[in-house]
Every structure is written in structure tokens, then in C-alpha cells.
MIPAGU-397679 format. One record per atom (N, C-alpha, C): residue in three letters; atom name; x, y, z. Coordinates in Angstrom, 2 decimals, m for minus. Example, Ala and Ser with C-alpha at 12.3 -4.5 7.8 and 13.67 -1.06 7.14 Angstrom:
2
res / atom / px / py / pz
ALA / N / 13.19 / m5.69 / 7.80
ALA / CA / 12.30 / m4.50 / 7.80
ALA / C / 13.20 / m3.30 / 7.80
SER / N / 12.85 / m2.25 / 7.08
SER / CA / 13.67 / m1.06 / 7.14
SER / C / 12.90 / 0.03 / 7.87
// end
This chain:
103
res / atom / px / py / pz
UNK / N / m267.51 / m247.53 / m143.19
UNK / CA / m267.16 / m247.68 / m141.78
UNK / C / m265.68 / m247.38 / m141.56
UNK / N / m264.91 / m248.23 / m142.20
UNK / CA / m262.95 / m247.44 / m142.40
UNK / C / m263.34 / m246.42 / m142.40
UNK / N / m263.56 / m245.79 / m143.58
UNK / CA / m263.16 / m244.17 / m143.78
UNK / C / m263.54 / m243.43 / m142.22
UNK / N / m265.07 / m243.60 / m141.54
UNK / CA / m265.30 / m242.84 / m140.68
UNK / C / m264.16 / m242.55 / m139.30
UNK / N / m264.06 / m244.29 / m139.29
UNK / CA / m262.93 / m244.49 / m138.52
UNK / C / m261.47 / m243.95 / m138.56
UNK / N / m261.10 / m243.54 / m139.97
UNK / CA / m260.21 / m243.38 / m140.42
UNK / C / m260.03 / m241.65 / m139.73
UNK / N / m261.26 / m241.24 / m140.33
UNK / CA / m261.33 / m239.94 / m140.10
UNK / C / m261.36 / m239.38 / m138.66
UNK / N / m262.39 / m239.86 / m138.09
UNK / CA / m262.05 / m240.11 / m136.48
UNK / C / m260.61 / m239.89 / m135.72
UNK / N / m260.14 / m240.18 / m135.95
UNK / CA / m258.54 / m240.81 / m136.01
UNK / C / m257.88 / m239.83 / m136.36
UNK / N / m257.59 / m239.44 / m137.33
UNK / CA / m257.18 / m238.48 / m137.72
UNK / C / m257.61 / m236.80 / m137.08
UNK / N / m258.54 / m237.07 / m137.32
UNK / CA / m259.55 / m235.54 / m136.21
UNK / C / m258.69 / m235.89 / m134.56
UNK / N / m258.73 / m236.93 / m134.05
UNK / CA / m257.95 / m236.66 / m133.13
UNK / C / m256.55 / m236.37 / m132.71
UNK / N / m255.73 / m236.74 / m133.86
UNK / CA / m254.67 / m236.40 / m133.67
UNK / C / m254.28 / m235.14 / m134.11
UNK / N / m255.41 / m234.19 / m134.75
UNK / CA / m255.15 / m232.87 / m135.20
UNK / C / m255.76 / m232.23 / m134.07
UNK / N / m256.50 / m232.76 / m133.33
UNK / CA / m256.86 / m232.30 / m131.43
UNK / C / m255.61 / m232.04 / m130.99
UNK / N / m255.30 / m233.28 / m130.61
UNK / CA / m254.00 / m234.03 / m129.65
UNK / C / m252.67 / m232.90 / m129.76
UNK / N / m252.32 / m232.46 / m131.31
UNK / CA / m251.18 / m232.06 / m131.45
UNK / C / m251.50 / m230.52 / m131.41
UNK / N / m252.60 / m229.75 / m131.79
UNK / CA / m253.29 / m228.70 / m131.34
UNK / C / m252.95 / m228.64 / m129.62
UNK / N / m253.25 / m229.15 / m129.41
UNK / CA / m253.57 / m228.97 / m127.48
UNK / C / m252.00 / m228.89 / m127.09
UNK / N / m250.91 / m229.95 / m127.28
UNK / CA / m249.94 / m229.67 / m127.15
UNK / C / m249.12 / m228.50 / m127.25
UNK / N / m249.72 / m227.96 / m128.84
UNK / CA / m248.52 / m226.47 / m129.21
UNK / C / m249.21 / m225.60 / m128.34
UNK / N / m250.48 / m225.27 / m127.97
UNK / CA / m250.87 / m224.35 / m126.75
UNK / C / m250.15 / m225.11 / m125.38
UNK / N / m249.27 / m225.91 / m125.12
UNK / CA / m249.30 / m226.09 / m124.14
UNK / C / m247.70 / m225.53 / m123.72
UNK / N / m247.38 / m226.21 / m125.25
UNK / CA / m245.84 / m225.49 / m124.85
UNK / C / m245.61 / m224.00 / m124.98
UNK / N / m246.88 / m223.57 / m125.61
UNK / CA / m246.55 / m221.85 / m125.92
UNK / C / m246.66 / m221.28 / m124.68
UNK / N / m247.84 / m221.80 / m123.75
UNK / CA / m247.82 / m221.01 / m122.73
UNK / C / m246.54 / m221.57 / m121.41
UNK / N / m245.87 / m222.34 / m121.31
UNK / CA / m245.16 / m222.55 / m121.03
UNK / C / m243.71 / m221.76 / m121.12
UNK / N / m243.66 / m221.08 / m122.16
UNK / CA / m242.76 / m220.12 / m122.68
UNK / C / m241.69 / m219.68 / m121.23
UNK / N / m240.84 / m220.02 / m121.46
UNK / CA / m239.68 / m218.92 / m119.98
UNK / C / m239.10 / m218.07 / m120.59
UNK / N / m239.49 / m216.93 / m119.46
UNK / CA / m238.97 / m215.52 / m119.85
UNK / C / m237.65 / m215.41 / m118.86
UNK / N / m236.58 / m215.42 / m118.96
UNK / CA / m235.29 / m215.30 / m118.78
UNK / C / m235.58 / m213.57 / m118.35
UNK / N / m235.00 / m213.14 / m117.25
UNK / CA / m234.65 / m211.93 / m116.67
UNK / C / m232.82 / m212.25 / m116.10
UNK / N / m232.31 / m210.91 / m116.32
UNK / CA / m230.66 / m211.05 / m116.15
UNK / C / m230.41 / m209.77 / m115.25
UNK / N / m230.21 / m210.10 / m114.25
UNK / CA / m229.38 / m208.58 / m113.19
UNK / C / m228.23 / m208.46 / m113.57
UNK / N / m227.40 / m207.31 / m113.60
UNK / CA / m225.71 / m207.43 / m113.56
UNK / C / m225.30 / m207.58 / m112.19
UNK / N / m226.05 / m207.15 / m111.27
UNK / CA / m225.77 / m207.44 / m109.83
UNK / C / m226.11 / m208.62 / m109.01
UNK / N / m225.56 / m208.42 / m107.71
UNK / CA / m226.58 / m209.43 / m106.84
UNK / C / m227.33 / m208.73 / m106.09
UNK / N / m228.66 / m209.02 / m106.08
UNK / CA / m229.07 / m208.81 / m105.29
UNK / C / m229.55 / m208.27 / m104.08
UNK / N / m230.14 / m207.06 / m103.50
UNK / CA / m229.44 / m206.76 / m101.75
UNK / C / m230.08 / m208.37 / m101.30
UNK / N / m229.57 / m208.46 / m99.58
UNK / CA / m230.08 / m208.99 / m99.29
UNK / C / m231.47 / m209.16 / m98.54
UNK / N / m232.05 / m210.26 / m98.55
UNK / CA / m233.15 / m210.68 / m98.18
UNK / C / m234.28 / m209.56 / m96.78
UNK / N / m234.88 / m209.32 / m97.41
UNK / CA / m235.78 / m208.54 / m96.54
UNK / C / m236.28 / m209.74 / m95.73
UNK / N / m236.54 / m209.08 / m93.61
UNK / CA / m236.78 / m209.78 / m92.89
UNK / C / m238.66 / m210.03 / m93.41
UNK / N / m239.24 / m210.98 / m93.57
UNK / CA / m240.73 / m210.63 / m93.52
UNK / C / m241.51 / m211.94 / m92.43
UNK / N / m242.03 / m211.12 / m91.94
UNK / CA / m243.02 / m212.78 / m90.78
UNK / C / m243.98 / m213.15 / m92.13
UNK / N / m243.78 / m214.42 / m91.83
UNK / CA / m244.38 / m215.58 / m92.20
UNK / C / m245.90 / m215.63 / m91.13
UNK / N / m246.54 / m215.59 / m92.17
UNK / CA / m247.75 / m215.53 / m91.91
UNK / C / m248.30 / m216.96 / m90.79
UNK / N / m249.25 / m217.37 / m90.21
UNK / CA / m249.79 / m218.72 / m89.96
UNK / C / m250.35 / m219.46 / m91.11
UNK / N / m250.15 / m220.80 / m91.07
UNK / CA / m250.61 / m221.56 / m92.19
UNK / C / m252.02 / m221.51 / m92.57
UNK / N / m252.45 / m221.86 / m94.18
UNK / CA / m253.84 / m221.62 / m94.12
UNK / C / m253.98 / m222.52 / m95.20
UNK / N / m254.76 / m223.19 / m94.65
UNK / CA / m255.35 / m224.65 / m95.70
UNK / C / m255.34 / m224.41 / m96.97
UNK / N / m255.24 / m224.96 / m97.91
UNK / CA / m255.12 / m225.08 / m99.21
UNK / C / m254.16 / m223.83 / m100.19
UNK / N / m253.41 / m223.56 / m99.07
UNK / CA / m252.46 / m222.71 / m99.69
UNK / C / m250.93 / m222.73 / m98.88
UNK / N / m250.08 / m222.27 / m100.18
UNK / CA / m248.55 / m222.21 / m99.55
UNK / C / m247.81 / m220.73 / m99.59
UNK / N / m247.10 / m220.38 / m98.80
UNK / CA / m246.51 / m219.18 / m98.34
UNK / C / m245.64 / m219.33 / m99.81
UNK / N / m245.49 / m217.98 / m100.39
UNK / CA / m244.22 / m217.72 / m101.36
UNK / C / m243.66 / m216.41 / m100.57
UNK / N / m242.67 / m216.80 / m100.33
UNK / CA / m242.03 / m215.40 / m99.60
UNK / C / m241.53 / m214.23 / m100.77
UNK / N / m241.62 / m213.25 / m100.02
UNK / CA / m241.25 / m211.69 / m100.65
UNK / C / m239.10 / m212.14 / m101.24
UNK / N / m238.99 / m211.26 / m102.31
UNK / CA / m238.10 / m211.58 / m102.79
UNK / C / m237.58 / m210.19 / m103.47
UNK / N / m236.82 / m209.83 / m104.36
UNK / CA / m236.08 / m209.18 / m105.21
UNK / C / m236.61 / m209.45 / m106.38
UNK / N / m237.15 / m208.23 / m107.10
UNK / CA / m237.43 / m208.40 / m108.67
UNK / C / m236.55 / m207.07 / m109.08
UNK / N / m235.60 / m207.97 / m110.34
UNK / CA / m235.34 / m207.07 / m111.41
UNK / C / m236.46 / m206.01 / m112.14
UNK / N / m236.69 / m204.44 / m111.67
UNK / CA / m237.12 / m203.97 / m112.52
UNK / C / m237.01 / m202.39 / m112.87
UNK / N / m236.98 / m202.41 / m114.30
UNK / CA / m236.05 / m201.37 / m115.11
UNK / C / m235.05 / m200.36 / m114.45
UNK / N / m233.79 / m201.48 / m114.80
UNK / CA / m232.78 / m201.14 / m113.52
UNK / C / m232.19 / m201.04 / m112.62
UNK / N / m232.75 / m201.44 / m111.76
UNK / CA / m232.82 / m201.61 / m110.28
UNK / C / m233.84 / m202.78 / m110.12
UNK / N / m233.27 / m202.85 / m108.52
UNK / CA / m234.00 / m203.93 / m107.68
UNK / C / m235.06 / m203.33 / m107.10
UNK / N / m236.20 / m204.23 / m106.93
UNK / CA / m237.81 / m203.55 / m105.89
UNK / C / m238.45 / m204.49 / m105.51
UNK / N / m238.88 / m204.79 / m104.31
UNK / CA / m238.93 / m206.01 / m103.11
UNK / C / m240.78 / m206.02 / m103.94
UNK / N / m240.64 / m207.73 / m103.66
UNK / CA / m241.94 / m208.27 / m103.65
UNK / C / m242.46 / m208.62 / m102.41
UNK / N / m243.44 / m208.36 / m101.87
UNK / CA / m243.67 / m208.42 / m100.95
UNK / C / m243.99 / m210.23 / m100.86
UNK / N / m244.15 / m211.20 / m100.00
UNK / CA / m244.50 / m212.39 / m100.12
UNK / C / m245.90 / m212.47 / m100.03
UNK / N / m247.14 / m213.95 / m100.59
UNK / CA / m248.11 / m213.85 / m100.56
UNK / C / m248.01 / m215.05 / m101.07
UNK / N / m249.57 / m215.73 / m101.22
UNK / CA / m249.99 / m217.25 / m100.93
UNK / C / m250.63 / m217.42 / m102.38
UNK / N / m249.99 / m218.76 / m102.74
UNK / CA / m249.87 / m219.85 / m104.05
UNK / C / m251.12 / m221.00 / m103.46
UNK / N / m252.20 / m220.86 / m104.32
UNK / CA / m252.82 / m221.75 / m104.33
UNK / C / m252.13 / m223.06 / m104.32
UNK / N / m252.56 / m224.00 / m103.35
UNK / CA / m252.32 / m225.08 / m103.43
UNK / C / m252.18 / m226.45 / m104.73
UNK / N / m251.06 / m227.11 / m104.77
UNK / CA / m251.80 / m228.17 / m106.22
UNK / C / m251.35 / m229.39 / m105.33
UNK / N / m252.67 / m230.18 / m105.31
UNK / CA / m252.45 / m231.23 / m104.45
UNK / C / m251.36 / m232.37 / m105.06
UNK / N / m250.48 / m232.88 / m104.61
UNK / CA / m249.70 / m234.08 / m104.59
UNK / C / m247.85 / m232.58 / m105.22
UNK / N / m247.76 / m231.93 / m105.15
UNK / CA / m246.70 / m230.78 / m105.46
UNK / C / m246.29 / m230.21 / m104.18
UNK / N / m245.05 / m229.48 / m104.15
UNK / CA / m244.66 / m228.78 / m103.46
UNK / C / m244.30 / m227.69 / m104.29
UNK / N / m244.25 / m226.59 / m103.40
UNK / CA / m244.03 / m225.16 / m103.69
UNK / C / m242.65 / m224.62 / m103.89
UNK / N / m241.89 / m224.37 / m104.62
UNK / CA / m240.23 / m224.26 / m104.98
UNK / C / m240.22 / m222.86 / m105.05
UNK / N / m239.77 / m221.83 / m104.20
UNK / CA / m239.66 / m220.18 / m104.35
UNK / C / m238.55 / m219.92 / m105.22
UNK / N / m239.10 / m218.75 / m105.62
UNK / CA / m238.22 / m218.00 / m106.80
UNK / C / m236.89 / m217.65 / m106.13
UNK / N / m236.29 / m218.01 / m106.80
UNK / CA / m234.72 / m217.65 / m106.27
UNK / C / m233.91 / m217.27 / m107.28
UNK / N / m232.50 / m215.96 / m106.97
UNK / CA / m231.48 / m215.84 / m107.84
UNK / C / m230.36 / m216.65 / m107.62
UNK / N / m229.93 / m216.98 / m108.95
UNK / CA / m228.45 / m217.90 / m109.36
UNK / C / m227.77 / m217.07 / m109.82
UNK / N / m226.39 / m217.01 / m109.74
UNK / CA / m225.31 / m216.23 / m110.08
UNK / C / m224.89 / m216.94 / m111.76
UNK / N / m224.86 / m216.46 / m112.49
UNK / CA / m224.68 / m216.68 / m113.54
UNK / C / m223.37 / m215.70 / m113.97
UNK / N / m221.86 / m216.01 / m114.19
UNK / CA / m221.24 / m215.41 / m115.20
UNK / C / m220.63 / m213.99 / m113.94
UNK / N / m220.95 / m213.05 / m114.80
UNK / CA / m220.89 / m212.14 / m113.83
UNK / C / m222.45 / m211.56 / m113.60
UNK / N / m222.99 / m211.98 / m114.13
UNK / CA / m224.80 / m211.38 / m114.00
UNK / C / m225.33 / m212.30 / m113.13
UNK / N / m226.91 / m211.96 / m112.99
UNK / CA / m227.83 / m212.83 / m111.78
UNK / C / m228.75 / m213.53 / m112.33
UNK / N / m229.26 / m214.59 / m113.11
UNK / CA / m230.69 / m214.81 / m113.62
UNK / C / m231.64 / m215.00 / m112.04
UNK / N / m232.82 / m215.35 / m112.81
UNK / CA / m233.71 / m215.52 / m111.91
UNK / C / m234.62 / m216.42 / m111.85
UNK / N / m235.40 / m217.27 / m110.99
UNK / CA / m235.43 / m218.38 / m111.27
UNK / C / m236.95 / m218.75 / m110.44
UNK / N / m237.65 / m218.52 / m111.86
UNK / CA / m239.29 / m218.02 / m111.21
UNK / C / m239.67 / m219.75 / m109.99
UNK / N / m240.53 / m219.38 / m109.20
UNK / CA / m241.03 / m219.97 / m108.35
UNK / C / m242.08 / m221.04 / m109.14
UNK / N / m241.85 / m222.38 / m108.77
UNK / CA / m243.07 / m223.08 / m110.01
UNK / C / m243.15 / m224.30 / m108.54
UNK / N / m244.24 / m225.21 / m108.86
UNK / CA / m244.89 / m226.82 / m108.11
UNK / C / m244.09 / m227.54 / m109.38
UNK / N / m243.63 / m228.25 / m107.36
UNK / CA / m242.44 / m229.65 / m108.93
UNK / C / m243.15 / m230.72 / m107.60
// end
């Protein structure tokens, strides 16, 4: 009866710590760096609200080289979160970027 228990036990914590390292792997941040800033902000209408979803507005993506507008579009909802848009920080003399996540 120990041993099973024992084993039990053990099987779960080789679950437990399994599930974790997938959790932080996909978690991974990918760091993007502009040398510039930015242009500024494209005008875009904001859509009307629509249940179970939140507006991410259109933005500036670094890509190869240059800047190229994202257009904005809708983030499934996560109930009890709010929606934080991607925004650039001035870093140094470069720009990081600062993906959009629910905090």
C-alpha cells in the first residue's frame, strides 16, 4: 500500500513539473528592437463594441527593416482581464516593443 502510494506521488510530481516546463516554454518573449521611432499613429475608427471581445488597435510592426502598419482587430475576450495594447518603449537609442497581453 506505501509503495503504491509512494509511487502515485511521485508520478505526480513528474506530471506537475512536466506541465510547468511546457508552460514556461511557450511563454518564451521574443524581444524585437527598431533603431527608430516609430511614424506616428495611423488614424483608424474604432469599430462598435461586440460582446465577448476587445478592440486591439492597429499599430507599427518592425518588419525586415522598416516599419508596416497592423491594421487593428478583436482579442477574444478572457473573463475577469483586461486587454493591455502593444506598445513601443524607447529604449537606449533603439525602440523595443511591447507585445499586447490580458493582465
Amino acid at each position: 500500500m506505501n509503495r503504491s502510494i509512494r509511487l502515485l506521488a511521485a508520478s505526480a510530481v513528474l506530471v506537475v513539473s512536466g506541465l510547468s516546463a511546457v508552460a514556461s516554454a511557450s511563454a518564451a518573449e521574443v524581444v524585437i528592437v527598431a533603431p527608430g521611432a516609430p511614424p506616428v499613429e495611423r488614424f483608424e475608427a474604432v469599430p462598435a463594441p461586440r460582446a465577448g471581445y476587445a478592440w486591439d488597435k492597429g499599430h507599427w510592426r518592425w518588419d525586415h527593416g522598416r516599419y508596416a502598419w497592423v491594421p487593428g482587430h478583436w482579442q477574444v475576450q478572457r473573463v475577469g482581464y483586461h486587454w493591455v495594447p502593444g506598445h513601443w518603449v524607447e529604449h537606449g537609442p533603439n525602440w523595443r516593443w511591447v507585445e499586447g497581453h490580458w493582465a
